[in-house]
C-alpha positions as CSV (number, residue, x, y, z in Angstrom):
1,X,86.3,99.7,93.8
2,X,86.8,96.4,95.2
3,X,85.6,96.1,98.9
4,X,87.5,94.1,101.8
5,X,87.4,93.7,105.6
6,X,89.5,91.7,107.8
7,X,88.2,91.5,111.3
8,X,90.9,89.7,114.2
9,X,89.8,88.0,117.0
10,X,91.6,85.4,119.0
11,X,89.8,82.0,120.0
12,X,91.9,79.8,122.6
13,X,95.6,80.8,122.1
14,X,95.1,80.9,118.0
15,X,94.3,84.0,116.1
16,X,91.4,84.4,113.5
17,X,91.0,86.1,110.2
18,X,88.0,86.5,108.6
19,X,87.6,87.7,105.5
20,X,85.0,89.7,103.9
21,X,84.5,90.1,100.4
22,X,86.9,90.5,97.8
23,X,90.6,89.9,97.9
24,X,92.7,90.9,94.7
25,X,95.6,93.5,94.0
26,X,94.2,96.1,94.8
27,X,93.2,94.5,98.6
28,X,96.1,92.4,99.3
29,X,98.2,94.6,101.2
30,X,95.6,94.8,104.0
31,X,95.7,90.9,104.7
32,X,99.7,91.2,104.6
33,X,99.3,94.4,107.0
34,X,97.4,91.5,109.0
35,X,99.6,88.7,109.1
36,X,102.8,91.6,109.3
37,X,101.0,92.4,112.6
38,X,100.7,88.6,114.0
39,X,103.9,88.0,113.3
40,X,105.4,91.0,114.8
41,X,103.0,90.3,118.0
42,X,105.0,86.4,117.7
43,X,101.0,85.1,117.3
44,X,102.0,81.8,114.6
45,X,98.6,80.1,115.4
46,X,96.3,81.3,112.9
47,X,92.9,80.1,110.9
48,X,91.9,82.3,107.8
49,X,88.1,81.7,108.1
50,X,87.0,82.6,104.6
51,X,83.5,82.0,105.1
52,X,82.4,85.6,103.5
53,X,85.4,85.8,101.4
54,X,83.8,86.0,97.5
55,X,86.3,86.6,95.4
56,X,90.6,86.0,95.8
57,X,93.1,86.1,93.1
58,X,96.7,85.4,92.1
59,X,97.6,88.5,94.4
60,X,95.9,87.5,97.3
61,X,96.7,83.7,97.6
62,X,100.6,85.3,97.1
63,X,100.2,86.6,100.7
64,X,99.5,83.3,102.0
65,X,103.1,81.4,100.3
66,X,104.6,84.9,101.8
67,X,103.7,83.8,104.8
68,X,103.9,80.8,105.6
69,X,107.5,79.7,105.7
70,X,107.8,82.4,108.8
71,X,104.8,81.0,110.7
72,X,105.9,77.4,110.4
73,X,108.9,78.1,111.0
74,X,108.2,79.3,114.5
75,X,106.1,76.0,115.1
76,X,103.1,77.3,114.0
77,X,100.5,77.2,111.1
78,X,98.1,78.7,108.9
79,X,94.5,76.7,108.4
80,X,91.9,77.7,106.2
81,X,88.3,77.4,107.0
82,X,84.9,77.8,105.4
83,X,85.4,78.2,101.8
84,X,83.0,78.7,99.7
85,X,83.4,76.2,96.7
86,X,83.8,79.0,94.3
87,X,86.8,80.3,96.2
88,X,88.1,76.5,96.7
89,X,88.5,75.9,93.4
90,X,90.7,78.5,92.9
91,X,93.2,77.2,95.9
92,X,92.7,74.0,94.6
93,X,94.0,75.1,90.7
94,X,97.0,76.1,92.4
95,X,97.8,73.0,94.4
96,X,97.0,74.7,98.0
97,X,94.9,71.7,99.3
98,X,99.1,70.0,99.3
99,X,100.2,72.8,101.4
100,X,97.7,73.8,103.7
101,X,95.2,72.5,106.1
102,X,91.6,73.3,104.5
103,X,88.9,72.8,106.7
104,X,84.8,72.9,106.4
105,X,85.0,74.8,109.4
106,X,87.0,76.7,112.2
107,X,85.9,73.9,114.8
108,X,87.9,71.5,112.8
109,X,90.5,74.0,112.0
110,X,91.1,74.9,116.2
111,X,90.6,71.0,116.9
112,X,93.7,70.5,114.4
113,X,96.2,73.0,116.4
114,X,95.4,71.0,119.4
115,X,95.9,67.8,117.7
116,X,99.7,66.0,117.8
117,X,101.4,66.6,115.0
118,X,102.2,63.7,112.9
């Protein structure tokens, strides 16, 4: 059995995920439970701090394209912080890096919601 934790917190106006272990089929509908409740709350700033996230597959990185039209279209964003390099790679094989802000760490990640958009 796969184990999975999402703890929320909100830092500064923008909304924090992190993740916990690993995130597959089986877990997936937990993080869209999660971003289902931002959204209903109208809460578009958010950072998926992956930090102890050890594991994501095809499922799981399908949450984040479901989402993502519906937060940017409300002027906000998802960034994704503190991956591992294991769990990089495998936003990287799928061209994420071209869709998403991915940042070293949530620092950079808040200092980029309050940066102008270019």
């Amino acid at each position: 059995m796969s184990t999975f934790k999402i703890d929320v917190r909100e830092s500064s106006n923008i909304n924090v995920l992190d993740l916990k272990g690993y995130l597959d089929a089986h877990t997936a509908p937990e993080l869209e439970k999660a971003f289902r409740s931002l959204l209903d709350s109208k809460k578009y700033n958010i950072i998926v701090n992956c930090k102890d996230l050890t594991y994501i597959s095809s499922a799981g990185l399908g949450v984040f394209m479901a989402y993502i039209e519906d937060v940017r279209k409300n002027s906000g964003d998802i960034k994704l912080s503190n991956m591992s390099p294991k769990v990089y790679n495998v936003f990287d094989l799928l061209g994420f890096p071209l869709l998403y802000d991915i940042t070293k760490d949530e620092a950079e990640a808040i200092m980029k919601f309050s940066s102008p958009k270019k």
